[in-house]
N, C-alpha and C positions, 0 to 999 in steps of 0.2 A: 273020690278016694285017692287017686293020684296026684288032685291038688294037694291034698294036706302031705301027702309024702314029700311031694318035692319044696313045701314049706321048711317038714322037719330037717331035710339034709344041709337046707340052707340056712337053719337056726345051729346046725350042728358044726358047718362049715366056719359059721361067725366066732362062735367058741374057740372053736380051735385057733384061728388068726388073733383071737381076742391074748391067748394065751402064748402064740410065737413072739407077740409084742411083747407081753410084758415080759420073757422071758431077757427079747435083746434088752430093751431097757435094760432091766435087773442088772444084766451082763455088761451093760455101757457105763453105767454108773461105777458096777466094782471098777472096772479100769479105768476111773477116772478119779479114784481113791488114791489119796497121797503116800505113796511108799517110803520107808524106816531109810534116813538118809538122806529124803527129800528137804530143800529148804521151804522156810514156812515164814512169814509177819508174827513178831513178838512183838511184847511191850517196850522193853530198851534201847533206845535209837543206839546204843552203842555195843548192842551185841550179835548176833550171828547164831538164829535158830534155825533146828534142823525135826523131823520126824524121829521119836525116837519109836523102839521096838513096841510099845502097846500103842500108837498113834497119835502119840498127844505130842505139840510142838515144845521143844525146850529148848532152854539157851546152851550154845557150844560153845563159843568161843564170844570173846572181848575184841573191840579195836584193840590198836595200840596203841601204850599208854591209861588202857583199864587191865581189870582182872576180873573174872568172876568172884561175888561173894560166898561166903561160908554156905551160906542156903543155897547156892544155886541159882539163884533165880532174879540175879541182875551182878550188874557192870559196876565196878567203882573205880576210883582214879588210884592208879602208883602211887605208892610214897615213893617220896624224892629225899636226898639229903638234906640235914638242916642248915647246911653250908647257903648261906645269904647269895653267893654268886652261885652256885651249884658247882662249882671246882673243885677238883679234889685238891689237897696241901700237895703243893712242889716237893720232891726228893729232897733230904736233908744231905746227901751225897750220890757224887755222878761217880759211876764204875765203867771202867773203859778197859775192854777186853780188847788183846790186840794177838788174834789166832791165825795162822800162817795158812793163806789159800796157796800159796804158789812159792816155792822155793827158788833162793835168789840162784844166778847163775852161778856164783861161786867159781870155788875149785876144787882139786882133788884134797886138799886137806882143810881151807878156811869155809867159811862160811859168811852167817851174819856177823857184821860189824857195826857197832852203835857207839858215835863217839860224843853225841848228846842230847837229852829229848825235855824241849820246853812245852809248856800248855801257856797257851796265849800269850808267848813272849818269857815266859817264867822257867827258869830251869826247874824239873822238876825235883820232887826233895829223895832222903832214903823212907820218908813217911809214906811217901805216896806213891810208890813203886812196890810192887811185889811182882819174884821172877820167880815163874813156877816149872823153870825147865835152865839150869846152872849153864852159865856159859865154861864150858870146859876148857877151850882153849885157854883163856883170859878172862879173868874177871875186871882186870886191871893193865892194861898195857900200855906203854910210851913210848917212842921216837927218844935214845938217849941224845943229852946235849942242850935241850930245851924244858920245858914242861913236865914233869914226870909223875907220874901215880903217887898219890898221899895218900897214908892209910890204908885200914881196910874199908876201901870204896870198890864201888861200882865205876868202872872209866866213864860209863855214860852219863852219871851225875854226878860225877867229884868235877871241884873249881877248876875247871881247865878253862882259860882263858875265852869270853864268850862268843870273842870273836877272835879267831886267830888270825896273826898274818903267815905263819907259816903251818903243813901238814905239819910239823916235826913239835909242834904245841900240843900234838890232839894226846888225847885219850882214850881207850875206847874199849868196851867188854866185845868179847871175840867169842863167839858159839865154833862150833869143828866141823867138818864134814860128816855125815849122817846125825845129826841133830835138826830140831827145828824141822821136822817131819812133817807134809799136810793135815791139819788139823790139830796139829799142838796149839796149845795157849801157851804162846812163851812169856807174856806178860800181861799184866794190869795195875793202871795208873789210876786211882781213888781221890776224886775231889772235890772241895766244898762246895763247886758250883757245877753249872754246865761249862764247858768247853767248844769254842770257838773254832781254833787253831792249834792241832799238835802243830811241832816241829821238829822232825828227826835227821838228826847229821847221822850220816854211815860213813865209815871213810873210802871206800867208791863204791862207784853204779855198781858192782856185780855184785856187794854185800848187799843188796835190798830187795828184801823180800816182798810179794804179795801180800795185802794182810787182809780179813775181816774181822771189821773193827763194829764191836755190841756198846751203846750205853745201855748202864744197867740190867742188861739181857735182853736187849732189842738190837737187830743188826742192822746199823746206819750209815756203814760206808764197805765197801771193797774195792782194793785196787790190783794193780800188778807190778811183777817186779821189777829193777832198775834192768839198764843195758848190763852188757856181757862187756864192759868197759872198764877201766882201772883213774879213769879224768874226769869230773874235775874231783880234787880231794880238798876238804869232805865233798860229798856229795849231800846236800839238801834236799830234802821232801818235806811239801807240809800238807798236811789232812787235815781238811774243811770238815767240820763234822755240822749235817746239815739240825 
C-alpha cells in the first residue's frame, strides 16, 4: 500500500514539473517575439523594414536616392532632371546687394562718399545701379575749377575722368550723417553676368563703409570699414566676389 502511494506522488510530482516547463518555455518564447519598431529582413535590398503594430515586417523607409512606391511595398529610384548634364540653367542676371554691416568713420555731418564704382574694370551704367536709400547730401558733387557734375547724374557714375590725376577731377554722390544706418540696402548693381571684381573709389578712408554684399540673395562677401583717415584721395577698395 505504501508502495503505490509513494508511486502516485511521484507521477504527481512529474506533472507538475512537466507543466512549470512548459509554462517557462511558453514564457521564453513570448519574449523572444519581435516587438512593433523592431527591425526585420525584407525583400528590397534597398529598403529599411521594421515590425509594424499587428507583427508583420513592412517596408519604412528607402536608401537615398529611392522612394517608396504607391503600394508600399518596395523601393524605386528618384527621378532626376532631364537636363543631360544634371545642371540647372545659370542665372540670366547677377544681383548684387550692397547692405551696410558697419558704418564708415565719417563725421559729424558727411558720411559715405562714392566717387565711382566699376564691375570688372567697367564703370558701372545708370541701368545697372539702383539706389534704394537717396544720397541727401549730394547726388552730384565737384571740386570747382576742374571736372564738374553733368546732368542729372549720379557723381558716382557720370564720366568723370577714369583715372584722375588730381582729387579736384572727382565726382562723387555724398550720403549725410545718420543715413546708411546698419542694415540699410543702400544699393544694388544688376548684371548680365557674374562679377569678378567690384571697384569702389570713395573719396577718403573714413567715407567707407563696411558692407555685406548678396549675389542674387546669397551672402558672398563682408568686409569693414576704411580708416578714420582723410589720405589717400580717392581712396580705392576692390571686392573679390568669390
Amino acid at each position: 500500500m505504501a508502495g503505490s502511494q509513494d508511486m502516485l506522488i511521484i507521477v504527481v510530482m512529474m506533472m507538475m514539473m512537466s507543466s512549470i516547463f512548459s509554462v517557462i518555455a511558453g514564457g521564453g518564447w513570448f519574449l523572444t517575439l519581435p516587438q512593433e519598431g523592431d527591425k526585420c529582413e525584407g525583400k528590397d535590398d534597398n529598403g529599411n523594414y521594421v515590425i509594424d503594430e499587428d507583427g508583420k515586417c513592412v517596408l519604412n523607409e528607402c536608401d537615398y536616392g529611392y522612394s517608396i512606391s504607391s503600394s508600399g511595398k518596395k523601393c524605386i529610384v528618384d527621378e532626376i532632371d532631364d537636363d543631360s548634364d544634371g545642371d540647372d540653367d545659370p542665372p540670366t542676371e547677377y544681383v548684387y546687394e550692397f547692405i551696410v554691416k558697419e558704418q564708415s568713420a565719417h563725421t559729424d555731418k558727411f558720411n559715405i562718399h562714392i566717387t565711382d564704382i566699376e564691375a570688372d574694370g567697367l564703370r558701372v551704367t545708370s541701368e545697372q545701379l539702383t539706389i534704394h536709400e537717396e544720397p541727401e547730401w549730394a547726388k552730384c558733387n565737384s571740386k570747382a575749377g576742374n571736372y564738374e557734375c553733368e546732368g542729372d547724374v549720379y557723381g558716382m557714375i557720370d564720366p568723370e575722368p577714369i583715372a584722375p590725376i588730381d582729387y579736384s577731377d572727382l565726382t562723387w554722390s555724398a550720403w549725410k550723417d545718420g543715413q546708411g544706418e546698419v542694415g540699410t540696402k543702400l544699393l544694388t548693381i544688376t548684371m548680365p553676368y557674374k562679377v569678378d571684381i567690384f571697384t569702389f573709389d570713395y573719396f577718403r578712408p573714413k567715407y567707407v563703409p563696411g558692407w555685406t554684399i548678396k549675389e542674387n540673395g546669397v551672402e558672398v562677401l563682408t568686409t569693414t570699414k576704411g580708416a578714420n583717415a582723410d589720405v589717400p584721395q580717392p581712396s580705392v577698395v576692390t571686392y573679390t566676389i568669390p
